[in-house]
VOSE-380641 format. One record per atom (N, C-alpha, C): residue in one letter; x, y, z. Coordinates in steps of 0.1 Angstrom, whole numbers, padded with zeros to 4 digits, always signed. Example, Ala and Ser with C-alpha at 12.3 -4.5 7.8 and 13.67 -1.06 7.14 Angstrom:
# VOSE-380641
a+0132-0057+0078a+0123-0045+0078a+0132-0033+0078s+0128-0022+0071s+0137-0011+0071s+0129+0000+0079
//
This chain:
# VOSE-380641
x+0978-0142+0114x+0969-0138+0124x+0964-0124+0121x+0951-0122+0122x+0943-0111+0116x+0944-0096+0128x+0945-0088+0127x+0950-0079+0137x+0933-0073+0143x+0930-0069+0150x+0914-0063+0155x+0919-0048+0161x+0913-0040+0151x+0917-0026+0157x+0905-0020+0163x+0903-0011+0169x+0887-0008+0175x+0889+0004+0175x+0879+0014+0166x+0870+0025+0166x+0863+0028+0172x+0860+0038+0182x+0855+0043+0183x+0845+0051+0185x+0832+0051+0185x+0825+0066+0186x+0819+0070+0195x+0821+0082+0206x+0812+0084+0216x+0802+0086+0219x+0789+0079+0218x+0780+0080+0217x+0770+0095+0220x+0779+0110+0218x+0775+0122+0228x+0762+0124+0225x+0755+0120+0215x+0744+0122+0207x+0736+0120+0217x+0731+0111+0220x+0727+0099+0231x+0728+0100+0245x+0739+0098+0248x+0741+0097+0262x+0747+0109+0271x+0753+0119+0261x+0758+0130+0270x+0744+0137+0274x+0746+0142+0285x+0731+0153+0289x+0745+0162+0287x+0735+0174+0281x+0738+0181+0276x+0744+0190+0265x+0748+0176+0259x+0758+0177+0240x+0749+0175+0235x+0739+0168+0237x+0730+0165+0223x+0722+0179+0221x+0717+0178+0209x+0709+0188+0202x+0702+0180+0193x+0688+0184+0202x+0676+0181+0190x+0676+0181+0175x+0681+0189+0171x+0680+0193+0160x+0687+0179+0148x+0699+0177+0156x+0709+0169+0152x+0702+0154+0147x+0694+0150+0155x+0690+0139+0152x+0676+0133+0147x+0671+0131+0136x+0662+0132+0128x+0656+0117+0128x+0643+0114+0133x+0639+0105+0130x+0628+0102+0126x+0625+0096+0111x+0615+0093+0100x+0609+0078+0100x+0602+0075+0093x+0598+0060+0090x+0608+0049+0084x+0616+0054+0075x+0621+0046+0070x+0638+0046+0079x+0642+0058+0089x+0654+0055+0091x+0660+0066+0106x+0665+0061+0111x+0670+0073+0122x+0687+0079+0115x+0682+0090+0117x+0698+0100+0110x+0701+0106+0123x+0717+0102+0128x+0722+0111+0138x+0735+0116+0132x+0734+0127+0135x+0748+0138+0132x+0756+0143+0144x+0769+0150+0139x+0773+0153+0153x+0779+0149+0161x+0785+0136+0165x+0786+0128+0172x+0799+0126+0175x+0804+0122+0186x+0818+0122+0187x+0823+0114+0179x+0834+0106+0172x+0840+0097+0166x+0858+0099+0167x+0862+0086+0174x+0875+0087+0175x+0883+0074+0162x+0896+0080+0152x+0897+0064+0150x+0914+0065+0156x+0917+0049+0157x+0928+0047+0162x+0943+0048+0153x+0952+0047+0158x+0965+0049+0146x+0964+0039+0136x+0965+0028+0142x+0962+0013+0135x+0953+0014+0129x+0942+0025+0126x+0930+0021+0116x+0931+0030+0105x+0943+0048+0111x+0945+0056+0100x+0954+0056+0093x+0968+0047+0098x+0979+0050+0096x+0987+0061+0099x+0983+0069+0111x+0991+0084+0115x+0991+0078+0129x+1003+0082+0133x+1009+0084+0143x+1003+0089+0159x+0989+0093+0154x+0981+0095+0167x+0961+0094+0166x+0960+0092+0176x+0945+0091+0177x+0940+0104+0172x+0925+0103+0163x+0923+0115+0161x+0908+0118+0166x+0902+0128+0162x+0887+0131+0171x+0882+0140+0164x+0869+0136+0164x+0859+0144+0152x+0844+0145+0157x+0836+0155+0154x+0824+0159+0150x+0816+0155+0139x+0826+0154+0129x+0822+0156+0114x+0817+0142+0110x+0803+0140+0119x+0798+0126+0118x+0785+0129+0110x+0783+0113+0104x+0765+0113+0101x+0766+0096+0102x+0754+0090+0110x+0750+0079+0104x+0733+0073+0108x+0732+0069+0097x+0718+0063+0091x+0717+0047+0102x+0705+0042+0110x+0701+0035+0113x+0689+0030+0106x+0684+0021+0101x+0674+0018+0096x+0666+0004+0104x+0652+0009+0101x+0646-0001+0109x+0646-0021+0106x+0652-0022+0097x+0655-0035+0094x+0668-0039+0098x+0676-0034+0106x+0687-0032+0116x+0697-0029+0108x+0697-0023+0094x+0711-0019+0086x+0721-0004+0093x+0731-0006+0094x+0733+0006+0099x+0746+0011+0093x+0748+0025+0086x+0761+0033+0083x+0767+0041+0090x+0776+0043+0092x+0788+0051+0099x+0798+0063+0091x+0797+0074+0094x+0805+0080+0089x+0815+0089+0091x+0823+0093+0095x+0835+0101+0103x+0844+0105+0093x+0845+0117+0094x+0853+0128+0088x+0866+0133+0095x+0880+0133+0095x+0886+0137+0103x+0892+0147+0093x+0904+0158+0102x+0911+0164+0095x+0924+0164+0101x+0932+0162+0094x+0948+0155+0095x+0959+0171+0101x+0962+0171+0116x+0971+0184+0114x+0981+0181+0106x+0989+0195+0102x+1001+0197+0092x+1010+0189+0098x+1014+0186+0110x+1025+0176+0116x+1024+0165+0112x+1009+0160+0112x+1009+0143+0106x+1006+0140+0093x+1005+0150+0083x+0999+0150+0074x+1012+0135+0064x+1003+0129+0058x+1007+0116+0052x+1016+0118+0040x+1027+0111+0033x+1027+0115+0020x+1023+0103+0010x+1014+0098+0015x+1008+0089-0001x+0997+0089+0011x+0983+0087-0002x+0972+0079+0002x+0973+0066+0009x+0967+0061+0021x+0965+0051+0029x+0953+0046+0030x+0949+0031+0027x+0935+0023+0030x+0931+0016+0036x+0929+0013+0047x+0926+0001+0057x+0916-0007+0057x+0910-0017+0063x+0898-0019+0060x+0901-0036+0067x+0888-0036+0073x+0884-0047+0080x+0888-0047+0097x+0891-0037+0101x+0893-0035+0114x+0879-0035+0125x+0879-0036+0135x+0868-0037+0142x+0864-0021+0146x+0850-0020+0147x+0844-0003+0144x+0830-0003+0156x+0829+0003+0162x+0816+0005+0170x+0810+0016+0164x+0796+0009+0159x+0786+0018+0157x+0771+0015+0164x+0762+0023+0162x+0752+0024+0173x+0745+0011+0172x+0749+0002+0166x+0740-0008+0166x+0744-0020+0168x+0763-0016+0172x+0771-0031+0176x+0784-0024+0168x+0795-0041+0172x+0811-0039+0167x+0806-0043+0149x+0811-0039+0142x+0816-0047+0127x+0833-0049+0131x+0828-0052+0116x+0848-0056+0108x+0842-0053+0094x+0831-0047+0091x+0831-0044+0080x+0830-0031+0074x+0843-0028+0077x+0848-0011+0078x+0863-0007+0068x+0862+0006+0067x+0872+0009+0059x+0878+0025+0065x+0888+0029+0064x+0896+0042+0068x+0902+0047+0054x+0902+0055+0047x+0914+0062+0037x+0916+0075+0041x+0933+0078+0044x+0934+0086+0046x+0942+0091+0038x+0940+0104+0034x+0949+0109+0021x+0961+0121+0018x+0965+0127+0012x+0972+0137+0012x+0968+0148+0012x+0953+0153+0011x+0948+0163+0010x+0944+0167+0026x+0950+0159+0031x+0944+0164+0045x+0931+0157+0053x+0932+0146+0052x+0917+0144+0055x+0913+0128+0057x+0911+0120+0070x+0907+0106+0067x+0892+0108+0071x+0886+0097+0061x+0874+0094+0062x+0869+0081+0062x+0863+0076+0072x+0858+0063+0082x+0844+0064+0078x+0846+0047+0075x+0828+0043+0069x+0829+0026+0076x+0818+0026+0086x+0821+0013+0095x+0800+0013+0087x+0802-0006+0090x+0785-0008+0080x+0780-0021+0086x+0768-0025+0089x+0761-0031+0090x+0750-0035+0083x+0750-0048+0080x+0742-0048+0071x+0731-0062+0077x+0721-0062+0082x+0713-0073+0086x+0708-0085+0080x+0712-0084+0067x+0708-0098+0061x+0719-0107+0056x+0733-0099+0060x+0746-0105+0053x+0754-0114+0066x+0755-0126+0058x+0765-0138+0071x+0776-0136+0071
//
């Protein structure tokens, strides 16, 4: 039985009045870039012992509905890991729906980093 973990991100970009900042969010022809953004991931998706919460976002929307996810966390000295850790295939909210086509590594340097993806022409 396949386990379904769910990520997070708070949409603050977007929906908070008053967190968002102009600046933050850039939108061109070929793609909307938001930064900024809340991003939570769960234990089950880092392998540490607690929920964690970040700013340290960017993700790319593109008009053919592809969409990247990126979240940066930084691991306190209490939870910090002692081997690298990989997850991947967990369930991820990003601005354009759930995937499962996502990954977490979190590592000994202090730091997990969350990449959740959509891709619009893949079955």
């Amino acid at each position: 039985m396949k386990r379904f973990l769910l990520v997070m991100t708070m949409l603050t970009s977007i929906l908070g009045p008053g967190l968002s900042h102009a600046e933050d969010t850039v939108i061109a022809e070929e793609a909307t870039v938001i930064k900024e953004f809340g991003c939570i991931i769960t234990p089950q998706a880092s392998g540490l012992p607690s929920t964690l919460f970040t700013t340290d976002t960017h993700s790319v929307v593109t008009p053919s509905g592809n969409t990247v996810l990126k979240c940066f966390f930084d691991i306190p000295e209490i939870m910090m890991p002692s081997s690298t850790m990989r997850h991947t295939g967990f369930l991820c909210n990003t601005y354009l729906g759930l995937t499962t086509n996502s990954m977490a590594v979190t590592n000994v340097g202090g730091q997990v980093a969350l990449t959740c993806q959509i891709k619009a022409n893949s079955n």
